[in-house]
C-alpha positions as protocol buffer text, in pm:
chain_id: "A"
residue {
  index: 1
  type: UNK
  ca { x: 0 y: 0 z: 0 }
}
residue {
  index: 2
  type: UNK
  ca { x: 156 y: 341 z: -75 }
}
residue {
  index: 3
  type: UNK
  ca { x: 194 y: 581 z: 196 }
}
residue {
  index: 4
  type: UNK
  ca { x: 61 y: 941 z: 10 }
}
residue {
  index: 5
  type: UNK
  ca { x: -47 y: 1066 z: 358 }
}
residue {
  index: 6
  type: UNK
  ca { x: 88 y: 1011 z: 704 }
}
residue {
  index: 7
  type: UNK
  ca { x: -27 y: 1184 z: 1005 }
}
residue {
  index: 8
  type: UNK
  ca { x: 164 y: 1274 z: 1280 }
}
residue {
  index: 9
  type: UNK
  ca { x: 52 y: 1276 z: 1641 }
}
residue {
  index: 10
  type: UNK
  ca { x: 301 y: 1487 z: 1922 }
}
residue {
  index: 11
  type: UNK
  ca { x: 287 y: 1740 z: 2176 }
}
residue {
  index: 12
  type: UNK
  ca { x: 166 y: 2119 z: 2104 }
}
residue {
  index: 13
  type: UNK
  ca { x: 493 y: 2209 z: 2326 }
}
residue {
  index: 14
  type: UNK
  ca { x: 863 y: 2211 z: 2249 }
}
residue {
  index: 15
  type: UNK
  ca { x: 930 y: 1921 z: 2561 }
}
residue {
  index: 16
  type: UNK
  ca { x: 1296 y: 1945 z: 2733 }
}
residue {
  index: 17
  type: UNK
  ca { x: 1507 y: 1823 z: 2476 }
}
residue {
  index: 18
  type: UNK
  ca { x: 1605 y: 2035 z: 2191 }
}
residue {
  index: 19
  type: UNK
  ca { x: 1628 y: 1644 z: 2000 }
}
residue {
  index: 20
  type: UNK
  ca { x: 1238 y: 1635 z: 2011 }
}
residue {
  index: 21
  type: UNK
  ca { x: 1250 y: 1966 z: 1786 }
}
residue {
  index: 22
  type: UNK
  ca { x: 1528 y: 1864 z: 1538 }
}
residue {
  index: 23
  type: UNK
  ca { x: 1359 y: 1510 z: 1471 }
}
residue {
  index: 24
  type: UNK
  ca { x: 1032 y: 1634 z: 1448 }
}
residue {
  index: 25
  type: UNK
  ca { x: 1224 y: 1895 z: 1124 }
}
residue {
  index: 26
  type: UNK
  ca { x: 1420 y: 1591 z: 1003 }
}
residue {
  index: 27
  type: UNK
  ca { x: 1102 y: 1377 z: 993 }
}
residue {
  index: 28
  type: UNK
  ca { x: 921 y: 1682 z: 808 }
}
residue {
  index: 29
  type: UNK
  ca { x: 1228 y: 1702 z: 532 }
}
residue {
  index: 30
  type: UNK
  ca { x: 1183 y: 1297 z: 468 }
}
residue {
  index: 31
  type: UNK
  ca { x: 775 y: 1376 z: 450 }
}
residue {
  index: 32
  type: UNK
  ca { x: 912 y: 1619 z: 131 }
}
residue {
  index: 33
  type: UNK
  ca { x: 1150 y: 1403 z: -9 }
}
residue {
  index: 34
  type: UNK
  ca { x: 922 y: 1102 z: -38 }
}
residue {
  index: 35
  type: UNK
  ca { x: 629 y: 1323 z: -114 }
}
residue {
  index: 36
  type: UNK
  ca { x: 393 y: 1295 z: 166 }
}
residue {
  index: 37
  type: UNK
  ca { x: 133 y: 1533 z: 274 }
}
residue {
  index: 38
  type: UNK
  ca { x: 189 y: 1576 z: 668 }
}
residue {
  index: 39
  type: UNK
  ca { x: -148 y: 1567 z: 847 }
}
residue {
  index: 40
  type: UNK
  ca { x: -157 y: 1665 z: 1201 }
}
residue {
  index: 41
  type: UNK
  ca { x: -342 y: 1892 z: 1480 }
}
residue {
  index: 42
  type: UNK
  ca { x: -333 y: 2243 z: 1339 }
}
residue {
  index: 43
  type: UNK
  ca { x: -113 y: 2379 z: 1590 }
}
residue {
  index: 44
  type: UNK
  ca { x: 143 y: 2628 z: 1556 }
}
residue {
  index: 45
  type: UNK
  ca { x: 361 y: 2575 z: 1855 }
}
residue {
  index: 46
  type: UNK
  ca { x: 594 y: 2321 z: 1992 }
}
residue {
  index: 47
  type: UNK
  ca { x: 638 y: 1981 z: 1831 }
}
residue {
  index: 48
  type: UNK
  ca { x: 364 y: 2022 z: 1608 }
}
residue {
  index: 49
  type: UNK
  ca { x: 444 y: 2364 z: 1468 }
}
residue {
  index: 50
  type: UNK
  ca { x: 817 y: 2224 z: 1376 }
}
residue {
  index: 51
  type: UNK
  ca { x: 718 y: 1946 z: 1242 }
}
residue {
  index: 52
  type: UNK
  ca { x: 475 y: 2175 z: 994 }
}
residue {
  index: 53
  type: UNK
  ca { x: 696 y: 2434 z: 951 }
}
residue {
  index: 54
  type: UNK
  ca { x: 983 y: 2182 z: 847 }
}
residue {
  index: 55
  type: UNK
  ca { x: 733 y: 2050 z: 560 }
}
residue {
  index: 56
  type: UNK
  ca { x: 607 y: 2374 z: 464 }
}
residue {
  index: 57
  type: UNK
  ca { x: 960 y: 2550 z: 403 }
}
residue {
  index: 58
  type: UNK
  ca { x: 1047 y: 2276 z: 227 }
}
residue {
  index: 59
  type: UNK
  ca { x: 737 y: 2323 z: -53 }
}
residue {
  index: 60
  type: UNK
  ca { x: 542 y: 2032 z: 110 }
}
residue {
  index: 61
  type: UNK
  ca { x: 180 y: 2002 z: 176 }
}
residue {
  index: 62
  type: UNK
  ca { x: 36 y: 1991 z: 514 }
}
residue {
  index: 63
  type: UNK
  ca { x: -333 y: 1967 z: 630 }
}
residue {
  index: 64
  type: UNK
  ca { x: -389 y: 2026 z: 1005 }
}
residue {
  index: 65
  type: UNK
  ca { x: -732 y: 1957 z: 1188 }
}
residue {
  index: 66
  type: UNK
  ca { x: -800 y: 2117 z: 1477 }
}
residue {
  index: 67
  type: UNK
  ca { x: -1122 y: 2121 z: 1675 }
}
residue {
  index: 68
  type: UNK
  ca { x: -1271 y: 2499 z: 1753 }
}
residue {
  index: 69
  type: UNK
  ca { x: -1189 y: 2479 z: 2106 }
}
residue {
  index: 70
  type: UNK
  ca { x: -882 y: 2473 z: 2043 }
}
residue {
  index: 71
  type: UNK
  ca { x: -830 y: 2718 z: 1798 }
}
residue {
  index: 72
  type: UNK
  ca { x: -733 y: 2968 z: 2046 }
}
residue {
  index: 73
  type: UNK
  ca { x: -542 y: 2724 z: 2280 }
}
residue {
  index: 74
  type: UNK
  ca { x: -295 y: 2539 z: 2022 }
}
residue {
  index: 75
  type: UNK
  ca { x: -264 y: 2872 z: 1844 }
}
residue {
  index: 76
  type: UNK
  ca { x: -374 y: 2700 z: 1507 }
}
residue {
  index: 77
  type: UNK
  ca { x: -166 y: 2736 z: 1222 }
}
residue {
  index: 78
  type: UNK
  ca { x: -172 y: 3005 z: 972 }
}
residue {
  index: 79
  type: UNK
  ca { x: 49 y: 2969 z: 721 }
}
residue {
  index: 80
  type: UNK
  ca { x: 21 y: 2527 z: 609 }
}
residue {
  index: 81
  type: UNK
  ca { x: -210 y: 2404 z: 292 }
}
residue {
  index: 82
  type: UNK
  ca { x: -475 y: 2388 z: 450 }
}
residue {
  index: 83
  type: UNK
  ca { x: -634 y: 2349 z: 817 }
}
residue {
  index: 84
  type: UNK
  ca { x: -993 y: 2213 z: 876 }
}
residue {
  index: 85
  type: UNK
  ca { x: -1133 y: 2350 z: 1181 }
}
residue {
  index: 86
  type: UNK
  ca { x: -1379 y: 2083 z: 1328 }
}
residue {
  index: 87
  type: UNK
  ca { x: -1661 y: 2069 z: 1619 }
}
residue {
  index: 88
  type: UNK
  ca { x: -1462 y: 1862 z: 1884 }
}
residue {
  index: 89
  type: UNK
  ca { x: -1189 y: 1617 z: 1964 }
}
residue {
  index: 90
  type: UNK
  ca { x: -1337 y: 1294 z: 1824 }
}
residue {
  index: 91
  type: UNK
  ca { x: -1442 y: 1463 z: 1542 }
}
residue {
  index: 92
  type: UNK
  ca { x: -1087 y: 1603 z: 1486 }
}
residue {
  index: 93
  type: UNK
  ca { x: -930 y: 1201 z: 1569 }
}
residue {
  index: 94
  type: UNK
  ca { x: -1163 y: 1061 z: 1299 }
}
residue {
  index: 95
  type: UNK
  ca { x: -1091 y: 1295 z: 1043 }
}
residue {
  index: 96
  type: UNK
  ca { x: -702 y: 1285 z: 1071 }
}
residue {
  index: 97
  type: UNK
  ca { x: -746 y: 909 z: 1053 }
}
residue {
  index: 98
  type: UNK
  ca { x: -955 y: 935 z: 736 }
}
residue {
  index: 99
  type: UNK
  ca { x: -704 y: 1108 z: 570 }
}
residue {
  index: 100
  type: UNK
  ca { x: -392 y: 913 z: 658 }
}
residue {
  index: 101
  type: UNK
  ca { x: -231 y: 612 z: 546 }
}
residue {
  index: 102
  type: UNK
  ca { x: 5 y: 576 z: 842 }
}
residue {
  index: 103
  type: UNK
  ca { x: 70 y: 744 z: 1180 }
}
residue {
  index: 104
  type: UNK
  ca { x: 412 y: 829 z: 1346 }
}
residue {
  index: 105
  type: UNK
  ca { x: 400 y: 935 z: 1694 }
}
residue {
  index: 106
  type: UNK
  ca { x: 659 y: 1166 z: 1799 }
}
residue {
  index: 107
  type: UNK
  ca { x: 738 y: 1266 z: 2190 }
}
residue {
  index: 108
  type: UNK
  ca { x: 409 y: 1479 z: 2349 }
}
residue {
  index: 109
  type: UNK
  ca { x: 179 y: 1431 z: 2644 }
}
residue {
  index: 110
  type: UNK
  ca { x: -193 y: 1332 z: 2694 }
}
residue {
  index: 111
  type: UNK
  ca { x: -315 y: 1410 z: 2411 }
}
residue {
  index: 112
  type: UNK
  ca { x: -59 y: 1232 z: 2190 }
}
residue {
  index: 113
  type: UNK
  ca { x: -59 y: 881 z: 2403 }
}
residue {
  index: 114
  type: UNK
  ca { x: -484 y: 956 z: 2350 }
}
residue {
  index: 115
  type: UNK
  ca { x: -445 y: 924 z: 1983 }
}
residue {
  index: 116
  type: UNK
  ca { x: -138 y: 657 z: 1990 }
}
residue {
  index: 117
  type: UNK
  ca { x: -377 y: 392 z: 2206 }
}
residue {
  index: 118
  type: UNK
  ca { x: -659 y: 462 z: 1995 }
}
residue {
  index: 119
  type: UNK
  ca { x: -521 y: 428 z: 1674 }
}
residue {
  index: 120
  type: UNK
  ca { x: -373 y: 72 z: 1832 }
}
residue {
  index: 121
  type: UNK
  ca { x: -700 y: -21 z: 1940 }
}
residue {
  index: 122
  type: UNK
  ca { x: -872 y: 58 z: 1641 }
}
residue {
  index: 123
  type: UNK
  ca { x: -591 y: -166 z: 1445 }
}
residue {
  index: 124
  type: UNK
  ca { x: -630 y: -407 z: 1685 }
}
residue {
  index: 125
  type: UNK
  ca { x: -981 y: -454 z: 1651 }
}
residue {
  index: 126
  type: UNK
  ca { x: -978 y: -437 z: 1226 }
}
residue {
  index: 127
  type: UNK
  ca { x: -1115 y: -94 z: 1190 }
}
residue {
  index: 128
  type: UNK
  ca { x: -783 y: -6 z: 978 }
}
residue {
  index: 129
  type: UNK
  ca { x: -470 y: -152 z: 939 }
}
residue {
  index: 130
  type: UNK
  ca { x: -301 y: 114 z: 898 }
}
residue {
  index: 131
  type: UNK
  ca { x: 77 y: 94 z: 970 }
}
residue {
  index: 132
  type: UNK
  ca { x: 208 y: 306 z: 1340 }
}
residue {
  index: 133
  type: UNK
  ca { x: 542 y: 413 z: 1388 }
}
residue {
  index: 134
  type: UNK
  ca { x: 675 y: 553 z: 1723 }
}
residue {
  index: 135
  type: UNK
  ca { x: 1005 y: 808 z: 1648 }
}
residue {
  index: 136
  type: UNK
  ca { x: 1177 y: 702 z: 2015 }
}
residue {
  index: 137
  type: UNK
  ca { x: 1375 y: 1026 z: 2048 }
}
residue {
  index: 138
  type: UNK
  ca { x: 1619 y: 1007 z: 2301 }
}
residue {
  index: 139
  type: UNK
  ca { x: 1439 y: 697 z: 2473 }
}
residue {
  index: 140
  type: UNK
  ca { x: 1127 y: 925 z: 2528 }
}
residue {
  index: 141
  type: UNK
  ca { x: 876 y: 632 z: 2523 }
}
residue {
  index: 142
  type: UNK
  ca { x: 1131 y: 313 z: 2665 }
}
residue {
  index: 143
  type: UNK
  ca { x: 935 y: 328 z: 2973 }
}
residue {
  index: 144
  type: UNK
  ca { x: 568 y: 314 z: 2812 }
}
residue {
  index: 145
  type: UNK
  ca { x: 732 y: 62 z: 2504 }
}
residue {
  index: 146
  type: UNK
  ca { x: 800 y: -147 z: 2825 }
}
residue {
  index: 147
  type: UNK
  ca { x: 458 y: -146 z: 2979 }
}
residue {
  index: 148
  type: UNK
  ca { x: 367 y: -234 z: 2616 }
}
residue {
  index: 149
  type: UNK
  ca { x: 542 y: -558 z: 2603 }
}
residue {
  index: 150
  type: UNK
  ca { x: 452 y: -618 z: 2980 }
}
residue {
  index: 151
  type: UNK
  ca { x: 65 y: -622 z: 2777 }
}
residue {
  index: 152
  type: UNK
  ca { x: 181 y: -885 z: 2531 }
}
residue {
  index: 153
  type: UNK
  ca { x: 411 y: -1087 z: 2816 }
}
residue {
  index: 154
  type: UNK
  ca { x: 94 y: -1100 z: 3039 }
}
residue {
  index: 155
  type: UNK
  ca { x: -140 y: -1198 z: 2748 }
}
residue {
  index: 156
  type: UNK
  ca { x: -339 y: -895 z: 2709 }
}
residue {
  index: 157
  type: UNK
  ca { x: -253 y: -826 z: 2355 }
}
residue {
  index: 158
  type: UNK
  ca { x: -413 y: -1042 z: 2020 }
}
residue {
  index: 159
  type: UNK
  ca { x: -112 y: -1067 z: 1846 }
}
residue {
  index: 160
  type: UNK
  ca { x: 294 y: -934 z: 1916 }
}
residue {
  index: 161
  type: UNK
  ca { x: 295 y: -591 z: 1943 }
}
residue {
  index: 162
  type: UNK
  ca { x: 609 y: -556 z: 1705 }
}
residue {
  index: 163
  type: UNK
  ca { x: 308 y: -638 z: 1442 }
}
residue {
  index: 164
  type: UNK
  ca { x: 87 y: -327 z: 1555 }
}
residue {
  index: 165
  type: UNK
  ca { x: 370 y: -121 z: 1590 }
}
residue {
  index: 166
  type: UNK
  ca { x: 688 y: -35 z: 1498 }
}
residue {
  index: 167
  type: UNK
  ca { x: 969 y: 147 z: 1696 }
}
residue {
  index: 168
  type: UNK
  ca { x: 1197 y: 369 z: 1575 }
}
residue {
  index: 169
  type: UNK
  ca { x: 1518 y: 593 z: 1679 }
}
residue {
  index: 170
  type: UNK
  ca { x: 1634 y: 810 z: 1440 }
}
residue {
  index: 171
  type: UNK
  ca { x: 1327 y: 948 z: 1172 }
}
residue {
  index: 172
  type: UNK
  ca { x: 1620 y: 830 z: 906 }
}
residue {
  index: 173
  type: UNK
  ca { x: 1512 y: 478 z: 971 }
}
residue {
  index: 174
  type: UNK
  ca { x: 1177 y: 547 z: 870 }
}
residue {
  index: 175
  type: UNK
  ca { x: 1273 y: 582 z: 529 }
}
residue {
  index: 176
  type: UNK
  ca { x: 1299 y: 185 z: 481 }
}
residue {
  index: 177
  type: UNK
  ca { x: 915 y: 220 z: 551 }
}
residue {
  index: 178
  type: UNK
  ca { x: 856 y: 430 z: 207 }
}
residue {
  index: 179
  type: UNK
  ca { x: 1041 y: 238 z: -24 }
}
């Protein structure tokens, strides 16, 4: 299956590490360079501005969704292809699903593990089977990738979770993924 689309779920802030930043860019260049459209929140700031900004000065395309009570909140986006502002949160989840053909999850908080577990659960259960890539920068997730396999080691899961997921490093080693 061809991956035209991919959204991108991470946090509206910048996090601790300046590494969260530069792979968020880096991933945004390969978007360009494979010719992707980025799809994401709509935000403007931290992680999710970077990643946007990275595509867009690069000549990509980027759609953001972002529900209207947010608007104000995320600071949405002003200057990407296009952003679709949307009633709420599920409405916004469903949509950026629709339009993808894969998901990478980059370092963020509530909101990003919200739309990592249910895009698992909805592969999981057959509602897609669309591919899900976490970008591990700097070991940001090695504690929750452990509780993960504690799921699968304790029988919780329907199949390994190396088949729901994949795990990543570097956002260069997502580029075996497009080719």
């Amino acid at each position: 299956m061809p991956i035209n689309a991919i959204a991108v779920f991470c946090g509206s802030k910048k996090g601790n590490n300046p590494l969260y930043i530069q792979h968020a860019r880096t991933l945004g260049k390969i978007f360009v360079q494979h010719n992707i459209m980025l799809i994401y929140g709509g935000g403007s700031t931290g992680i999710m501005g970077a990643i946007a900004d990275a595509v867009m000065e690069n000549n990509g395309k980027v759609t953001g969704v972002i529900p209207r009570v947010l608007v104000d909140w995320e600071h949405q986006h002003e200057n990407i292809t296009e952003l679709l502002i949307v009633d709420n949160m599920h409405t916004r989840k469903m949509k950026l699903y629709e339009l993808c053909d894969a998901a990478v999850i980059l370092p963020g908080g509530f909101g990003t593990l919200d739309e990592l577990f249910e895009m698992l659960t909805w592969n999981q259960l057959a509602i897609h089977n669309k591919p899900i890539f976490i970008i591990n920068s700097a070991g940001f997730y090695n504690s929750l990738i452990s509780h993960m396999r504690n799921f699968e080691k304790d029988g919780f899961l329907y199949d390994k979770l190396d088949k729901r997921i994949k795990i990543l490093d570097e956002p260069s080693q997502f580029v075996q993924y497009l080719l």
